[in-house]
C-alpha angles and dihedrals in degrees: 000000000000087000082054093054097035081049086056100049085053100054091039100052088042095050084048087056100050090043093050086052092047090055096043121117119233120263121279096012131092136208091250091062092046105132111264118252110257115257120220098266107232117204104266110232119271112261112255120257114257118219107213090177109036096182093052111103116219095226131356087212094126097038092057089039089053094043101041103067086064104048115089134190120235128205131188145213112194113178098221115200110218134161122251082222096061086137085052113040112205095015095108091065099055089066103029099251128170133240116247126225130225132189101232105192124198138173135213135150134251143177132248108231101184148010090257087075096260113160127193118212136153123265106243085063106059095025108135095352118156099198126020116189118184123209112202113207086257087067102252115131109206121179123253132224114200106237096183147326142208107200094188090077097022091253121156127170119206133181135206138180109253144147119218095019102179102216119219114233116249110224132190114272101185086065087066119121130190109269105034130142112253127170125205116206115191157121097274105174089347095297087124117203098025109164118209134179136221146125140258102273097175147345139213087034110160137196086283096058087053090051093246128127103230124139122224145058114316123169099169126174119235117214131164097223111129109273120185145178100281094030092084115113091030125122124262108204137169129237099288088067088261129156104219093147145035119225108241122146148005129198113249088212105065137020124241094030104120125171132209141176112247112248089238095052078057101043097051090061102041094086084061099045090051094050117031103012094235137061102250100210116231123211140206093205094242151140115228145194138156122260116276108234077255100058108045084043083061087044095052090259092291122158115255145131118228123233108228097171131025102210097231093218097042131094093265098060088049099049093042110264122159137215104246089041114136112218106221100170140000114217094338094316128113125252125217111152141032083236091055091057102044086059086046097054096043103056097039089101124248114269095029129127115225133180117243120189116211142186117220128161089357089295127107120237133170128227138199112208125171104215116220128200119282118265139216115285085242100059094058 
């Protein structure tokens, strides 16, 4: 019995033992520094994109799906006279010979404005043409019957018979800023519906800056989108699928200098196209000229033209106007140049009121003049 119980204690201190040395930490460790249980690893989040230009669009896909489908191409016939003696002027005469004609064809693009089939192209590209066919991006070619024209900003307004005309939206050009993306869609060298891509390099750019000597009022956008023989008359728009200019011109000196007439130029025209054919000018009945360094330093450096003659038998004699008035602004706009408001003025529409301010005596007053048509040199 007492060999059974010391048997016990042996076996239970021993197994003790061996439990105590199967429990011990290694030397020099504790439990503390035992290395952690893993933990199932989850997917970390994708890190987010960074936009580094915000106003870069990533495609210009659905702009060029919601434009295209207004812009046409047009194409011209023009019968040139010419002599068979070119090498011999005169010459044609002397025998009675007839001229010969010859059937001279051109291209260019335009823009559908509205459901009725009216189109929208410069001048340059219809001018003296006998026969105008139209080709819609579905394929069909319909012909083309000029409605009116202001040559002064290569404007010209078409119209054709056609069902399911898609309008291009008119946007707001005097919202435009430097910079900006624009996108130009045209026939250049017959390729109809080319798309290209630029920005907004410039604005207010006139004939001299294209190196042309053309009177009038220009205030054409400059892009570097690419701009070719065929693209004028096509629409230049920004990244909402806007129209906010017309394609007219490039400069034969440099690559990637395109011009292009501003959509409210256009717009403010348009009533008078549609209904007359022509832009009537209107008129104040005033001498101009623009304001002397003196005299805009007297003034605080604003923009203005000064009025030097009042016409005694014009709209500004009868509504109050004086010689020595400065002209700040036409019906709410600015005015910065004797050029600006002459177009201003022009194409105000006869018989139209419109709201001058004025500075006289440092103080600013308002006037109401009703602008007439302008005269003969002589009536005034």
């Amino acid at each position: 019995m007492k060999k059974n119980r010391l048997c016990a204690i042996v076996l239970s201190l021993g197994w003790a033992l061996f439990s105590t040395s199967a429990c011990r930490p290694i030397s020099g460790e504790s439990r503390d520094s035992a290395p952690p249980v893993k933990e199932e690893q989850q997917s970390a989040p994708a890190p987010p994109v960074k936009v580094v230009y915000p106003n870069v669009p990533g495609s210009f896909v659905a702009v060029s799906r919601k434009v295209k489908p207004s812009v046409v191409s047009i194409f011209t016939a023009q019968i040139v006279r010419e002599s068979p003696f070119v090498r011999w002027p005169g010459l044609d005469n002397f025998w009675g010979r007839p001229y010969r004609d010859r059937i001279q064809r051109s291209l260019g693009t335009g823009f559908i404005i509205d459901g009725q089939g009216s189109i929208l192209t410069n001048f340059h590209v219809v001018q003296g043409a006998h026969e105008i066919l139209v080709q819609l991006e579905d394929g069909r070619e319909l012909p083309a019957t000029p409605l009116g024209a202001e040559p002064g900003i290569d404007v010209a307004l078409l119209h054709v018979e056609g069902t399911s005309l898609a309008p291009a939206t008119l946007g707001d050009s005097a919202k435009l800023e430097v910079g900006e993306w624009v996108l130009a869609i045209g026939n250049p060298f017959g390729l109809s519906h080319t798309v290209t891509a630029g920005i907004v390099s410039a604005l207010g750019r006139d004939y001299k800056d294209l190196g042309m000597n053309q009177r009038g009022y220009q205030n054409f956008i400059q892009t570097d989108a690419s701009i070719n023989p065929g693209n004028s008359g096509g629409p230049l728009v920004n990244v909402d699928g806007e129209v906010i200019g017309m394609n007219t011109a490039v400069a034969a000196s440099g690559q990637g200098l395109g011009f292009a007439v501003p959509i409210n130029m256009i717009k403010a025209i348009l009533p008078q196209l549609r209904r007359t054919g022509r832009v009537v000018p209107a008129w104040l009945g005033i001498g101009i000229r623009e304001l002397s360094p003196a005299l805009r330093s007297r003034i605080g450096n604003r923009d203005g033209i000064l009025i030097t003659e009042i016409y005694p038998r014009g709209p500004a004699a009868t509504h109050g106007l004086q010689a020595g008035d400065i002209i700040i602004a036409f019906n709410g706009t600015s005015v910065h140049s004797a050029s600006e408001l002459a177009w201003l003025t022009n194409t105000a529409g006869v018989g139209n009121e419109v709201v001058l301010q004025i500075l006289r005596d440092d103080q600013l007053v308002e006037i109401p003049v009703t602008v007439a048509a302008r005269p003969t040199p002589a009536l005034r």
